[in-house]
CHARMM-style PDB file with segment names, atoms N, HN, CA, C and O in Angstrom:
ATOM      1  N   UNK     1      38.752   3.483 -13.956  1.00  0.00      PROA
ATOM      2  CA  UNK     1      38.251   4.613 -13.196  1.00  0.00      PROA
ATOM      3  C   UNK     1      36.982   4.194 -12.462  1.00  0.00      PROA
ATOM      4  O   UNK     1      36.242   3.348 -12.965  1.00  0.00      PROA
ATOM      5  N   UNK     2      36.705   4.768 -11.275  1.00  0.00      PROA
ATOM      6  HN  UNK     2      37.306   5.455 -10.867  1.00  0.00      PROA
ATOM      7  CA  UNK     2      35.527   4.137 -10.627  1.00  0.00      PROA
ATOM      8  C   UNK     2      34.329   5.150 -10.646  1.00  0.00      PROA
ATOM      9  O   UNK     2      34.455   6.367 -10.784  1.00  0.00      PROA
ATOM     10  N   UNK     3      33.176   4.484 -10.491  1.00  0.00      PROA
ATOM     11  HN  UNK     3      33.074   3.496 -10.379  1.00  0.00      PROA
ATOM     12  CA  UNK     3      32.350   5.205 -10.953  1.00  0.00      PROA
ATOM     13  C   UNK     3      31.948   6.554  -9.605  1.00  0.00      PROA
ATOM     14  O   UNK     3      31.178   7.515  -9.577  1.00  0.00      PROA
ATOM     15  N   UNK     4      32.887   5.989  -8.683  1.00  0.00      PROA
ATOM     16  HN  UNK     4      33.513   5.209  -8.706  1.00  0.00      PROA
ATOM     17  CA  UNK     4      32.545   6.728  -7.404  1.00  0.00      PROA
ATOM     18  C   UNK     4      34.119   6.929  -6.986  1.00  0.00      PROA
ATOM     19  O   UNK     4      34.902   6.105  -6.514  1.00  0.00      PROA
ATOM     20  N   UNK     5      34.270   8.030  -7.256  1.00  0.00      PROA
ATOM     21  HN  UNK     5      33.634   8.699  -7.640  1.00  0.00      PROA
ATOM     22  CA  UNK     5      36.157   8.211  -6.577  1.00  0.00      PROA
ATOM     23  C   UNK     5      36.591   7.418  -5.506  1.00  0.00      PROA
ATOM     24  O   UNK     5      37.391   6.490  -5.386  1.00  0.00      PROA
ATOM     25  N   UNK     6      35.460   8.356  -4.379  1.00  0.00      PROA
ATOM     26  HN  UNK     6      34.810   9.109  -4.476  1.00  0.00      PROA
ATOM     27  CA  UNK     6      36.382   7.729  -3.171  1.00  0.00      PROA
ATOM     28  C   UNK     6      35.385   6.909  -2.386  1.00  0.00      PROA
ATOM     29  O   UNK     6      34.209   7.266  -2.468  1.00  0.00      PROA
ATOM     30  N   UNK     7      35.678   5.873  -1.645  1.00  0.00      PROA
ATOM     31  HN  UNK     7      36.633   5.584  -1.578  1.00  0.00      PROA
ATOM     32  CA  UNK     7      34.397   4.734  -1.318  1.00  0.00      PROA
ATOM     33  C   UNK     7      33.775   5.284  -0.092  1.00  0.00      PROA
ATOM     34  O   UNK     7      32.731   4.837   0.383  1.00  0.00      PROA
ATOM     35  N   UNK     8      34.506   6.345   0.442  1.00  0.00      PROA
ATOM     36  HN  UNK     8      35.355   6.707   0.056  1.00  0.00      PROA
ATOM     37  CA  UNK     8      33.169   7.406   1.120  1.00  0.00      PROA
ATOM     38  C   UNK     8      31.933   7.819   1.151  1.00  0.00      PROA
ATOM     39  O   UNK     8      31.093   8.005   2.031  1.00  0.00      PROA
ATOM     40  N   UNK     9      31.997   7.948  -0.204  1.00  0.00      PROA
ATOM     41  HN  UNK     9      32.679   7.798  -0.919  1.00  0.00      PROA
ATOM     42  CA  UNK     9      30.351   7.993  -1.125  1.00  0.00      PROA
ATOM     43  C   UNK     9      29.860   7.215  -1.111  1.00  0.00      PROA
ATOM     44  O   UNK     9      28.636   7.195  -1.236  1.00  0.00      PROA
ATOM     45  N   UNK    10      30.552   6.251  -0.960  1.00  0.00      PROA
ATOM     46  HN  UNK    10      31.547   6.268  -0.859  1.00  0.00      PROA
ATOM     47  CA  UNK    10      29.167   5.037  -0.756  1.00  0.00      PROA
ATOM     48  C   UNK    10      27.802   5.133   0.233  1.00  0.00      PROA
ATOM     49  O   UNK    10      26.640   4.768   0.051  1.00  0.00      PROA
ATOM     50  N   UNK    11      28.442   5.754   1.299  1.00  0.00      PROA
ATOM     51  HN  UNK    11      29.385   6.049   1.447  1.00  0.00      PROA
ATOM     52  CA  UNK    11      27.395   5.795   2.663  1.00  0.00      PROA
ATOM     53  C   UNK    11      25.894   6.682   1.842  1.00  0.00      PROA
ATOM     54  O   UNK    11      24.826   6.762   2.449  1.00  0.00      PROA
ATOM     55  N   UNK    12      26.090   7.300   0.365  1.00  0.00      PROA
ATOM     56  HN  UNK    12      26.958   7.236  -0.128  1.00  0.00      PROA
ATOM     57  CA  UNK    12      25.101   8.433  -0.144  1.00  0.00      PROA
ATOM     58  C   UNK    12      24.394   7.145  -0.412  1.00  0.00      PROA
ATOM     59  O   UNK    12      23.258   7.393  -0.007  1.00  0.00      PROA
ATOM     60  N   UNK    13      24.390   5.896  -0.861  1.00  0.00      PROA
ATOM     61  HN  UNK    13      25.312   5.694  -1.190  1.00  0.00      PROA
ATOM     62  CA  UNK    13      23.688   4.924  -1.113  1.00  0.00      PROA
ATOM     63  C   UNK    13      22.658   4.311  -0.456  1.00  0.00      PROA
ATOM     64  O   UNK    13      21.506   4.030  -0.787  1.00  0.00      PROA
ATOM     65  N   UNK    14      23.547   4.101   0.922  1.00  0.00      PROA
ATOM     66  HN  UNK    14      24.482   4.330   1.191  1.00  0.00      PROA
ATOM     67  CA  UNK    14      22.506   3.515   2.107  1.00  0.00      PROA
ATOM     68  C   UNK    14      21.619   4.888   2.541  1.00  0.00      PROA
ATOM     69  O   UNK    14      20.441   4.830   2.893  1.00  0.00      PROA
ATOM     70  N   UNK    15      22.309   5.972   2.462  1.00  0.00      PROA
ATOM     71  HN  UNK    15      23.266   6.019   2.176  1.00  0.00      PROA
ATOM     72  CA  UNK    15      21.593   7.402   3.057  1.00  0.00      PROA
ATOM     73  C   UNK    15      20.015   7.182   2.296  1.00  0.00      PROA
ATOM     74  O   UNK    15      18.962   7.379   2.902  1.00  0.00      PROA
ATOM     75  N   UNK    16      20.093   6.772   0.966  1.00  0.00      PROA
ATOM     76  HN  UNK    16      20.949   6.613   0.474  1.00  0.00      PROA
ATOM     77  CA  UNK    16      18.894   6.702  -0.066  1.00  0.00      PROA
ATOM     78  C   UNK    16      17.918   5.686   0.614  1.00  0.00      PROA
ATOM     79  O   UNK    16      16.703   5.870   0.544  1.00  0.00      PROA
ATOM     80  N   UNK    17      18.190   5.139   0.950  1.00  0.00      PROA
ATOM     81  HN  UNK    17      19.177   4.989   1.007  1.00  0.00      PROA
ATOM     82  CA  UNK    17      16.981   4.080   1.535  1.00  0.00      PROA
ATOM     83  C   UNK    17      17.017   4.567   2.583  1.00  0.00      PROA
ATOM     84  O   UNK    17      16.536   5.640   2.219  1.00  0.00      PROA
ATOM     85  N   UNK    18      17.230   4.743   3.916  1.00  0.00      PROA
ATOM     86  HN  UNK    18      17.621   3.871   4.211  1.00  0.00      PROA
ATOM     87  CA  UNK    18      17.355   5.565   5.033  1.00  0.00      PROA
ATOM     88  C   UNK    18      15.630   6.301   4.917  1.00  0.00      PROA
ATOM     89  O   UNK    18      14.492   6.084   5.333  1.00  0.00      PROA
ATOM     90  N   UNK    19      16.588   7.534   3.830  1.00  0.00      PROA
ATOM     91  HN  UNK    19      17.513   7.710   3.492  1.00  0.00      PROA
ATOM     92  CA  UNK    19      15.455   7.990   3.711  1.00  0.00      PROA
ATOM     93  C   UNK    19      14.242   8.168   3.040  1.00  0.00      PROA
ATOM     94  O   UNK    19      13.596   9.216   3.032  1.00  0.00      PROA
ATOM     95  N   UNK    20      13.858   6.827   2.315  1.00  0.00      PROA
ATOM     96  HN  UNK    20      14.383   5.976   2.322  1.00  0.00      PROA
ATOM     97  CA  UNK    20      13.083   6.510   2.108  1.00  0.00      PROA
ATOM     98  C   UNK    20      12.051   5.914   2.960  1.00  0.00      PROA
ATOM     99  O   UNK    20      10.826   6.041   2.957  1.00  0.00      PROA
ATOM    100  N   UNK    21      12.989   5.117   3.813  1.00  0.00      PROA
ATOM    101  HN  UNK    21      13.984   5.014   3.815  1.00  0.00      PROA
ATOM    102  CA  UNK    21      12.185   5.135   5.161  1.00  0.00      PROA
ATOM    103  C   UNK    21      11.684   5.547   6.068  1.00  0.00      PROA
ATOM    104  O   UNK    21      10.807   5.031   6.760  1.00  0.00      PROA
ATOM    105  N   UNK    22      12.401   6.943   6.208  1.00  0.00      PROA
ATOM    106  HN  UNK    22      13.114   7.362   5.646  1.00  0.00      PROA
ATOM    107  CA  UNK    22      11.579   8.104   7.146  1.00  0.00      PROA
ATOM    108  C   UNK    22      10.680   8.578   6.211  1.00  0.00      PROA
ATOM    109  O   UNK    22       9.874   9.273   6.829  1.00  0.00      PROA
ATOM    110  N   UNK    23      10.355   8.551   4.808  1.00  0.00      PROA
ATOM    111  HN  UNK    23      11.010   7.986   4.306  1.00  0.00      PROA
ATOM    112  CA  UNK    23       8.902   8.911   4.038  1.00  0.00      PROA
ATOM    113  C   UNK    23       8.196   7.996   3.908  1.00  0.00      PROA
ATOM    114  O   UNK    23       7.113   8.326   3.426  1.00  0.00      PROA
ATOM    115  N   UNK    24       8.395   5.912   4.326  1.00  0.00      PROA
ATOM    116  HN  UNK    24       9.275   5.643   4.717  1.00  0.00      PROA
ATOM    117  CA  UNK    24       7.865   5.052   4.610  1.00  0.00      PROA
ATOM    118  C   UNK    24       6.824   5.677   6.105  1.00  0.00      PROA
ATOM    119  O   UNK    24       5.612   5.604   6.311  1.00  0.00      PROA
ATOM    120  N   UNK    25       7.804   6.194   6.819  1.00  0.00      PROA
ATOM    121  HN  UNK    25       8.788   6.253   6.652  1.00  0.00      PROA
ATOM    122  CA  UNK    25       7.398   6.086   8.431  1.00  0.00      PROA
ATOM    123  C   UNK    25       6.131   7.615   8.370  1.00  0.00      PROA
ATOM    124  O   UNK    25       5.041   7.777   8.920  1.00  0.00      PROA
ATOM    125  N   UNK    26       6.940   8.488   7.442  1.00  0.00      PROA
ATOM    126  HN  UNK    26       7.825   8.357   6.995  1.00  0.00      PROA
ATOM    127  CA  UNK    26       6.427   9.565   7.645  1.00  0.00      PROA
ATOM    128  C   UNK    26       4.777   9.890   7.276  1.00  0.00      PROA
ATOM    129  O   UNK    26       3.887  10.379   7.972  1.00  0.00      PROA
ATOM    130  N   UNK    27       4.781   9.375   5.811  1.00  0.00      PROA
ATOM    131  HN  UNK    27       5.503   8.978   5.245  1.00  0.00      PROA
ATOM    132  CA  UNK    27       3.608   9.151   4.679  1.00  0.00      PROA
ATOM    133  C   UNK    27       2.007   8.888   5.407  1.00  0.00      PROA
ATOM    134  O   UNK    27       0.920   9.452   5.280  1.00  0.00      PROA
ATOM    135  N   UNK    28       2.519   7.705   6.233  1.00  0.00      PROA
ATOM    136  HN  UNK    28       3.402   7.248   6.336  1.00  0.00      PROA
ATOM    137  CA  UNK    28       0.645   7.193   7.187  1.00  0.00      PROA
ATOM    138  C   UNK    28       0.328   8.310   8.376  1.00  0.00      PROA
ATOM    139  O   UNK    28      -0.794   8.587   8.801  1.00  0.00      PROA
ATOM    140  N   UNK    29       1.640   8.905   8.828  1.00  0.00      PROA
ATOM    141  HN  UNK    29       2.552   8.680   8.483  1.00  0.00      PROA
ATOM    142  CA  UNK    29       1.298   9.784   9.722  1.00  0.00      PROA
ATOM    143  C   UNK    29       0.324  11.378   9.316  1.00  0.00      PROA
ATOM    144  O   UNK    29      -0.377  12.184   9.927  1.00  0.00      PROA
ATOM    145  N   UNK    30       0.957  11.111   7.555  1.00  0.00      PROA
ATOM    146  HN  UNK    30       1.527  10.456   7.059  1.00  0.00      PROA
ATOM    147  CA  UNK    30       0.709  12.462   7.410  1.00  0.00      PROA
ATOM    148  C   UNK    30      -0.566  12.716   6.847  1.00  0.00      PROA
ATOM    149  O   UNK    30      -1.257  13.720   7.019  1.00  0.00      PROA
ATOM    150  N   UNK    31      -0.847  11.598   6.074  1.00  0.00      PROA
ATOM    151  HN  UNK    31      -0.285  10.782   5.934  1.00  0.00      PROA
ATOM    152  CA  UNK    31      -2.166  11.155   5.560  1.00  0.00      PROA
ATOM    153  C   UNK    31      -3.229  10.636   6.010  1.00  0.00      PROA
ATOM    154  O   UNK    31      -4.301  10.471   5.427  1.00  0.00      PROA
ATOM    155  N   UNK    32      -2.815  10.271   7.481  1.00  0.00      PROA
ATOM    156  HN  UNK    32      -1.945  10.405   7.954  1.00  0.00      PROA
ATOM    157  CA  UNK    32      -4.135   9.401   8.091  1.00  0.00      PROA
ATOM    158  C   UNK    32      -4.181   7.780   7.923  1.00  0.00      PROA
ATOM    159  O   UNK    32      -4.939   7.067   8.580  1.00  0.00      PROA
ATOM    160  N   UNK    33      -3.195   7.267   6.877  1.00  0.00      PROA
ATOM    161  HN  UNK    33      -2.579   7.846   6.343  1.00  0.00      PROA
ATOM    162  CA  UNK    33      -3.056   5.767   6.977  1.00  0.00      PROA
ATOM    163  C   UNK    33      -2.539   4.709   8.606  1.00  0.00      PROA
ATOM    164  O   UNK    33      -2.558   5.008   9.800  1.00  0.00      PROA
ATOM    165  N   UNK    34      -2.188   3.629   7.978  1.00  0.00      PROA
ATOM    166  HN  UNK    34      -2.173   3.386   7.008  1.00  0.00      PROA
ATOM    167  CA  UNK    34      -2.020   2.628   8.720  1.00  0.00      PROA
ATOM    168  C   UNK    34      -0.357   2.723   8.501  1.00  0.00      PROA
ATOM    169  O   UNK    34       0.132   2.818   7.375  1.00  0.00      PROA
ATOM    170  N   UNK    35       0.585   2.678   9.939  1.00  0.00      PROA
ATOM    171  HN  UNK    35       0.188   2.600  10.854  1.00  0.00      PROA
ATOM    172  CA  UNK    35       1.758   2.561   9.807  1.00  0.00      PROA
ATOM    173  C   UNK    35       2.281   1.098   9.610  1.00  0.00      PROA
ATOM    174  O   UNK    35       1.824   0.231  10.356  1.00  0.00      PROA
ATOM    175  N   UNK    36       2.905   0.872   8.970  1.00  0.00      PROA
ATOM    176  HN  UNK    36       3.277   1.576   8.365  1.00  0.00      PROA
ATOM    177  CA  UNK    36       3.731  -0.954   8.413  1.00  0.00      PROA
ATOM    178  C   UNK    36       4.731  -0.640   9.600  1.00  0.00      PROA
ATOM    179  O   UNK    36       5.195   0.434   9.218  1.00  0.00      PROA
ATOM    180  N   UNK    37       5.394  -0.946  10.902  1.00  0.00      PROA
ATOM    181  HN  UNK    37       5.017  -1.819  11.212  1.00  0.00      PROA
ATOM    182  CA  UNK    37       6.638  -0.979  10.600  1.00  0.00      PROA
ATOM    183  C   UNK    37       7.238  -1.585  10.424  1.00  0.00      PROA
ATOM    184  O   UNK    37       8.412  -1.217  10.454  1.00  0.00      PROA
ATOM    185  N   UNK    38       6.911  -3.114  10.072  1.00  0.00      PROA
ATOM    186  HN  UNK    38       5.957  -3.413  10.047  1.00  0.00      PROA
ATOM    187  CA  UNK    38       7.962  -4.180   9.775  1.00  0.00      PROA
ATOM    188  C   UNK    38       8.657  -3.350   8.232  1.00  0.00      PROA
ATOM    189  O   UNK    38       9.859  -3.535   8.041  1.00  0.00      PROA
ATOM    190  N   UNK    39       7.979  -2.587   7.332  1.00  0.00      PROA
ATOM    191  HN  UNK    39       7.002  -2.437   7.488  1.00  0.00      PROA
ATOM    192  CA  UNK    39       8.667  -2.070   5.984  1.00  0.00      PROA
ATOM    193  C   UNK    39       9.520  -0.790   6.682  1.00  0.00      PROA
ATOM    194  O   UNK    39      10.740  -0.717   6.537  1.00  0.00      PROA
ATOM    195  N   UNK    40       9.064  -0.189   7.145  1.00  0.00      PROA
ATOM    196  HN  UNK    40       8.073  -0.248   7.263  1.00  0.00      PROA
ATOM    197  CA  UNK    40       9.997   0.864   8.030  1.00  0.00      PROA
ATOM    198  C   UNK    40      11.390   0.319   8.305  1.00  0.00      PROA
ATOM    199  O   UNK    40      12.449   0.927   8.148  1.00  0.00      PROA
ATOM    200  N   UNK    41      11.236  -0.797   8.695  1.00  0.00      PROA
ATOM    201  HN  UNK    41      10.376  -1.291   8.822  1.00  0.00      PROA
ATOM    202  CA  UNK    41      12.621  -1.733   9.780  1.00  0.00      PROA
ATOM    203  C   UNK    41      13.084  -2.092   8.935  1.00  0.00      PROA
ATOM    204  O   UNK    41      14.304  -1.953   9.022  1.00  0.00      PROA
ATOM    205  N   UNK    42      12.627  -2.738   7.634  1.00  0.00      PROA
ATOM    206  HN  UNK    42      11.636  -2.851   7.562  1.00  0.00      PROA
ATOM    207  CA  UNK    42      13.177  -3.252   6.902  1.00  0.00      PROA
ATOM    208  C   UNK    42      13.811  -2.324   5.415  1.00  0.00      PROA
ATOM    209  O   UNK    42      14.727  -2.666   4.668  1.00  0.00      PROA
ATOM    210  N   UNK    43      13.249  -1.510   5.372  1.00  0.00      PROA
ATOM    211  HN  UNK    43      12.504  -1.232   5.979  1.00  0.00      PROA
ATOM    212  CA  UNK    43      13.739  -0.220   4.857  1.00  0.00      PROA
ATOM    213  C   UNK    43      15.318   0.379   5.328  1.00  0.00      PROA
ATOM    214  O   UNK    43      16.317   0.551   4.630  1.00  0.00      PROA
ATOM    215  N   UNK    44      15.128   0.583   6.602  1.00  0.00      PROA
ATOM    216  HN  UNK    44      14.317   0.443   7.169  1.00  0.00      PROA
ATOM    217  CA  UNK    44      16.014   1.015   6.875  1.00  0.00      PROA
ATOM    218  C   UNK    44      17.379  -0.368   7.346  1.00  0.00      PROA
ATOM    219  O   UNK    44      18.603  -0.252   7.277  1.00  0.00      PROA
ATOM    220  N   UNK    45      16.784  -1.238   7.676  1.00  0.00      PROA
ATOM    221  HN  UNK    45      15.790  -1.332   7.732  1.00  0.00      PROA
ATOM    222  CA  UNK    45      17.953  -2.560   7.514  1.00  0.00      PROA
ATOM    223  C   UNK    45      18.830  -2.317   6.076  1.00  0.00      PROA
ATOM    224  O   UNK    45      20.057  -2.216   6.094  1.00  0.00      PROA
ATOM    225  N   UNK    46      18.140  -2.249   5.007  1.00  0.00      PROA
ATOM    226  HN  UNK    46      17.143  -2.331   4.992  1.00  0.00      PROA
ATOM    227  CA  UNK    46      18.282  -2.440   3.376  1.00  0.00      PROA
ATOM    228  C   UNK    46      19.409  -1.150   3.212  1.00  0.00      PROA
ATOM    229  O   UNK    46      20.332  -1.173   2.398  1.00  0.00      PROA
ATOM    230  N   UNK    47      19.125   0.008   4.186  1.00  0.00      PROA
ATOM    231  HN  UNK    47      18.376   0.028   4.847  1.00  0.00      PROA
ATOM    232  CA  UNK    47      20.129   1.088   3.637  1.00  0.00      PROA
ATOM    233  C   UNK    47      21.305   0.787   4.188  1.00  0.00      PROA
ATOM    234  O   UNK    47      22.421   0.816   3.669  1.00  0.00      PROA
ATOM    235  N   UNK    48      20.925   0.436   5.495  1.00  0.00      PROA
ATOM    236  HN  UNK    48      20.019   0.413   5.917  1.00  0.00      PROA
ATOM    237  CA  UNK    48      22.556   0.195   6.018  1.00  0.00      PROA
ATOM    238  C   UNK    48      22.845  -0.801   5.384  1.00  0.00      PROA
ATOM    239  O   UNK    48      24.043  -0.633   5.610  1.00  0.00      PROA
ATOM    240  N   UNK    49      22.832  -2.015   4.576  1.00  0.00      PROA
ATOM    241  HN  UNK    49      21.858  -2.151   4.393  1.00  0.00      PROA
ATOM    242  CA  UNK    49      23.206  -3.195   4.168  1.00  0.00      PROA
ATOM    243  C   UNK    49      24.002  -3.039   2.860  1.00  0.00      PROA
ATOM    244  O   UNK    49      25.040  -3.629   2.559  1.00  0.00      PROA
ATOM    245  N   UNK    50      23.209  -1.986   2.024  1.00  0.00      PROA
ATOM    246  HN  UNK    50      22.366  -1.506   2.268  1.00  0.00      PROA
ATOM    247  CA  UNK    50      23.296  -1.326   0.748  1.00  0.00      PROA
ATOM    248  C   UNK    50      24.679  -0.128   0.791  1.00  0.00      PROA
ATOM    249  O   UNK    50      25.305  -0.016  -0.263  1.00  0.00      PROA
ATOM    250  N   UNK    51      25.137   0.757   2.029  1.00  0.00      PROA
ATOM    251  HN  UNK    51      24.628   0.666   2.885  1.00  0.00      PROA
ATOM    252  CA  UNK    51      25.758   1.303   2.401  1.00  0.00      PROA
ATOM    253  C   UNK    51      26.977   0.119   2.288  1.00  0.00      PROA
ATOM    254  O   UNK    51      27.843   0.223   1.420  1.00  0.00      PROA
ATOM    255  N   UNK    52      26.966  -0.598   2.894  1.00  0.00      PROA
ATOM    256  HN  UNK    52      26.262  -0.683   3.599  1.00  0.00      PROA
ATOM    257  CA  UNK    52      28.149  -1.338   3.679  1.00  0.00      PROA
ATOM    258  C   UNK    52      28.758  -2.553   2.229  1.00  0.00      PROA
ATOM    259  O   UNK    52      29.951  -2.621   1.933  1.00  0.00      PROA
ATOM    260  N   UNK    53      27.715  -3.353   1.544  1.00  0.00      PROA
ATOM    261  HN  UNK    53      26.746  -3.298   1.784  1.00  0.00      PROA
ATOM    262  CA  UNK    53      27.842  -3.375   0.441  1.00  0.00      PROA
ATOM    263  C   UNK    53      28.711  -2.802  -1.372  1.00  0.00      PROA
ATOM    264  O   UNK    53      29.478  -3.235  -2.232  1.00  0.00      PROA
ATOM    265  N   UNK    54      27.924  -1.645  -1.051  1.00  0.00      PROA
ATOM    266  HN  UNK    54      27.301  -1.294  -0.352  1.00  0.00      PROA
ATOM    267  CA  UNK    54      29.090  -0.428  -1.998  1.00  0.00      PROA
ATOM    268  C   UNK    54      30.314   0.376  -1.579  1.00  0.00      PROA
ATOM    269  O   UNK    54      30.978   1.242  -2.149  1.00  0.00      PROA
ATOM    270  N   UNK    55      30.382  -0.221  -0.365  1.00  0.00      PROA
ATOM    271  HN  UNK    55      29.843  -0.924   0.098  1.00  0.00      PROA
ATOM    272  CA  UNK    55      31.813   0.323   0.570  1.00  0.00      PROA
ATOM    273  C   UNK    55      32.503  -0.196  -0.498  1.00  0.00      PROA
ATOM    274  O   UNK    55      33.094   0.330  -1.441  1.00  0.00      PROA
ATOM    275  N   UNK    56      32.238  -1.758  -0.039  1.00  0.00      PROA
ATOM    276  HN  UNK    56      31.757  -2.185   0.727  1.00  0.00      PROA
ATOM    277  CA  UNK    56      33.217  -3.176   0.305  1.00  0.00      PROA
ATOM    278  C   UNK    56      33.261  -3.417  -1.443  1.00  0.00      PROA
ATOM    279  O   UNK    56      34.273  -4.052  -1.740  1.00  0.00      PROA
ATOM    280  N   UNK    57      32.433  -3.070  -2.614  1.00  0.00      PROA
ATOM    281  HN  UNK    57      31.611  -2.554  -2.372  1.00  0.00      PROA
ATOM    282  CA  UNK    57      32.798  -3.322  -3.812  1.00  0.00      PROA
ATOM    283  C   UNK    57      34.136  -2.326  -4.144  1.00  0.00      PROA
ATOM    284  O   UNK    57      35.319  -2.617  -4.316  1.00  0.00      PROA
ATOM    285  N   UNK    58      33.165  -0.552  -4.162  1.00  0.00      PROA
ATOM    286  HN  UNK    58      32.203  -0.316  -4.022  1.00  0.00      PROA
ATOM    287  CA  UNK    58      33.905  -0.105  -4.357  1.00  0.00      PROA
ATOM    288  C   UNK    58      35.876   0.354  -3.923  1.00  0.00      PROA
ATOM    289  O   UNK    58      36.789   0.815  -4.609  1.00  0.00      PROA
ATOM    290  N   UNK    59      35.748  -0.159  -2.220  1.00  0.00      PROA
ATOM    291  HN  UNK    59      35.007  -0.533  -1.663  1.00  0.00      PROA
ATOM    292  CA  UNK    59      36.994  -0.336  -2.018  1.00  0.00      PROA
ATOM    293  C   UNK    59      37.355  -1.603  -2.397  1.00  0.00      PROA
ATOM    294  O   UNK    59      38.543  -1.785  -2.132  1.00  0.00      PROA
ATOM    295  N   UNK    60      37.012  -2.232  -2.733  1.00  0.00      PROA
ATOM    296  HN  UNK    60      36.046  -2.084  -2.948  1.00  0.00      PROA
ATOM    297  CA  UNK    60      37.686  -3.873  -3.345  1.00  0.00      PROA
ATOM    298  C   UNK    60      38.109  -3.884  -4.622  1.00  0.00      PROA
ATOM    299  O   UNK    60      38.968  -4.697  -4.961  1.00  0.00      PROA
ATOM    300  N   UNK    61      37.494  -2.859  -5.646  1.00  0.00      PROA
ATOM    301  HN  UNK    61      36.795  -2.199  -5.370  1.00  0.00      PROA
ATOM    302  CA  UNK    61      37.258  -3.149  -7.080  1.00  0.00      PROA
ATOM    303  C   UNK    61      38.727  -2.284  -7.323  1.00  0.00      PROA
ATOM    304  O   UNK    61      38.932  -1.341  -6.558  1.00  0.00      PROA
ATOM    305  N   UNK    62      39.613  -2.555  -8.240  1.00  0.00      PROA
ATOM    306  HN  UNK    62      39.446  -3.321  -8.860  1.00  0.00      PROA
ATOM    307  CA  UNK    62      41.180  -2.077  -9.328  1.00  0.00      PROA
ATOM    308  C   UNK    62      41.091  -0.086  -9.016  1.00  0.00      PROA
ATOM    309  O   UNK    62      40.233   0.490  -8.348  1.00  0.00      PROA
ATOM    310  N   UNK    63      41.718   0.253  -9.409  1.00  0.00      PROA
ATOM    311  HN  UNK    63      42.415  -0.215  -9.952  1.00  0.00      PROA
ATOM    312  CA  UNK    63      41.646   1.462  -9.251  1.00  0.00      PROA
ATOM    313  C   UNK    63      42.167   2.132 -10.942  1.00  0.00      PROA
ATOM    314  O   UNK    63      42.358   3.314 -11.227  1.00  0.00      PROA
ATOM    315  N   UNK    64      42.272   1.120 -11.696  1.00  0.00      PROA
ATOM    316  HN  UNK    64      42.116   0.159 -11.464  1.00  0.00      PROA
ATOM    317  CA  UNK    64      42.395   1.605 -12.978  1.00  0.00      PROA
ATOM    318  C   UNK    64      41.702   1.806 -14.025  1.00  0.00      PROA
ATOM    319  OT1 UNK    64      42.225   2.290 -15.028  1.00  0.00      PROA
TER     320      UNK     64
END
């Protein structure tokens, strides 16, 4: 049984870093800090990577 039915759900994975990165991007704006965006870019690289990743296990992995 998989821990994720259908490998649709996966995209909720990359969505998680996504948006972690718009509270990366968001956080200096809101506080008065210094914006990073190389961690912004790379934040959001990591979700789509992480997305595309748990596709490709979970549609790869037995279905029993």
């Amino acid at each position: 049984m998989h821990p994720i039915r259908h490998p649709r759900y996966a995209i909720l994975v990359g969505i998680g870093f996504v948006a972690l990165a718009a509270v990366y991007y968001a956080a200096p704006a809101l506080f008065g800090g210094h914006l990073d965006w190389s961690g912004v870019v790379m934040l959001g690289a990591l979700g789509i990577a992480m997305g595309l990743m748990a596709y490709v296990l979970i549609a790869g992995s037995p279905n029993d």
